[in-house]
Each structure stands twice: as C-alpha cells, then as structure tokens.
C-alpha positions, 0 to 999 in steps of 0.5 A: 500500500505503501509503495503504490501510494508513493508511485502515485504521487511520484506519477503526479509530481512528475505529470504535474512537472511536465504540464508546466512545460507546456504552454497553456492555449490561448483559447479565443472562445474563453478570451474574447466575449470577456473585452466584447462585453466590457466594451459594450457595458463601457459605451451602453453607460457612458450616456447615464450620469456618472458615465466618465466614471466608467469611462475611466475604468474601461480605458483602465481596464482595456490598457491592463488588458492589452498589455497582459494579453500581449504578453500572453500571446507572444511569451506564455500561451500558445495559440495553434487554433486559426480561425481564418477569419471565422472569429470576425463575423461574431466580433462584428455582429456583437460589436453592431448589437452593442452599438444598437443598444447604446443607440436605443439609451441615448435615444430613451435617455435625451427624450426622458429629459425632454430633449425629443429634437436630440433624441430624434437625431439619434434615429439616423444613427441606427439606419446607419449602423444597421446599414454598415452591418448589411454593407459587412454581410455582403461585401466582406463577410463572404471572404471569411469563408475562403482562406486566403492563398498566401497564408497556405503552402502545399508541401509534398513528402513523397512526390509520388504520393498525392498526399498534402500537409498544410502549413501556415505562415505562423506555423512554419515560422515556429517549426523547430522552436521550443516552448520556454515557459517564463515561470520555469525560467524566472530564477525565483521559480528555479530555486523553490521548484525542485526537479522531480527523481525519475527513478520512481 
C-alpha cells in the first residue's frame, strides 16, 4: 500500500512537472466575449450620469488588458487554433448589437429629459449602423469563408504520393522552436521548484 501510494504521487509530481512545460492555449472562445462585453457595458453607460466614471475604468481596464494579453500571446500561451477569419463575423455582429443598444439609451435617455429634437437625431444613427452591418454581410463577410492563398503552402513528402500537409505562415515560422515557459525560467521559480527523481 505503501509503495503504490508513493508511485502515485511520484506519477503526479512528475505529470504535474511536465504540464508546466507546456504552454497553456490561448483559447479565443474563453478570451474574447470577456473585452466584447466590457466594451459594450463601457459605451451602453457612458450616456447615464456618472458615465466618465466608467469611462475611466474601461480605458483602465482595456490598457491592463492589452498589455497582459500581449504578453500572453507572444511569451506564455500558445495559440495553434486559426480561425481564418471565422472569429470576425461574431466580433462584428456583437460589436453592431452593442452599438444598437447604446443607440436605443441615448435615444430613451435625451427624450426622458425632454430633449425629443436630440433624441430624434439619434434615429439616423441606427439606419446607419444597421446599414454598415448589411454593407459587412455582403461585401466582406463572404471572404471569411475562403482562406486566403498566401497564408497556405502545399508541401509534398513523397512526390509520388498525392498526399498534402498544410502549413501556415505562423506555423512554419515556429517549426523547430521550443516552448520556454517564463515561470520555469524566472530564477525565483528555479530555486523553490525542485526537479522531480525519475527513478520512481
């Protein structure tokens, strides 16, 4: 009992090990209906009093943001998944509701105050942006379902086969390449973390 117990946290002391060695993945899914919806609460609110103080906070917000997803992008996580543009139509179709959103309170807004001229004014802003949306759906989102040829070369292993391996740019930039994990290489990580034995 005794030794199985052993082997079983030596197996997960060693499982654990080798998970640190591998870069976590950036997952665009998880990520990025997070900013979407802080943007649209940021523009939604900035009509109401006190709107400048949120305003304040998302500008705040989305300057800590850059710079941490920046970092995470370009030194800790990996990112293998290419949507190929596929990401955009939902950017866009959230970004147009938002705005269609904050349209309809600054509208309701002005006219609780009595300002029906202004608020009647607004009503050409949501012509407008349901005019951009229809403009997006015709004339670029069609080019979303088609990968453009730069981005992919055909590589042939056997010439007499006719089997293809696709590679991205990215991709092929990064062949050959190890993942570092920063954690592991920070000397105050190197010092409390102890390799484990493999002789387990």
């Amino acid at each position: 009992m005794i030794a199985w117990s052993s082997q079983g946290v030596c197996f997960d002391i060693l499982t654990d090990y080798e998970e640190l060695k591998q870069p976590a993945i950036f997952q665009y899914g998880f990520f990025l209906p997070q900013p979407i919806l802080i943007y649209i609460i940021c523009i939604v609110y900035s009509v109401l009093e006190g709107g400048a103080w949120i305003l304040a906070f998302g500008f705040v917000y989305f300057v800590l943001g850059y710079f941490t997803h920046k970092y995470q992008l370009l030194y800790a996580m990996d990112h293998p998944g290419h949507s190929t543009g596929k990401a955009w139509p939902i950017i866009v179709y959230r970004v147009i509701l938002g705005l269609l959103v904050f349209q309809l309170t600054m509208a309701g807004w002005l006219a609780l105050r009595q300002a029906f001229t202004r608020a009647g004014l607004v009503l050409p802003l949501l012509a407008f942006t349901i005019w951009s949306y229809w403009h997006y759906t015709k004339n670029y989102l069609p080019s979303n379902y088609y990968i453009a040829l730069i981005s992919v070369q055909e590589e042939h292993n056997d010439p007499a086969s006719d089997t293809r391996v696709r590679h991205t740019i990215d991709e092929e930039r990064e062949e050959g390449q190890d993942f570092v994990n920063p954690s592991l290489v920070s000397p105050y990580v190197l010092n409390k973390i102890p390799v484990p034995n493999v002789q387990c």
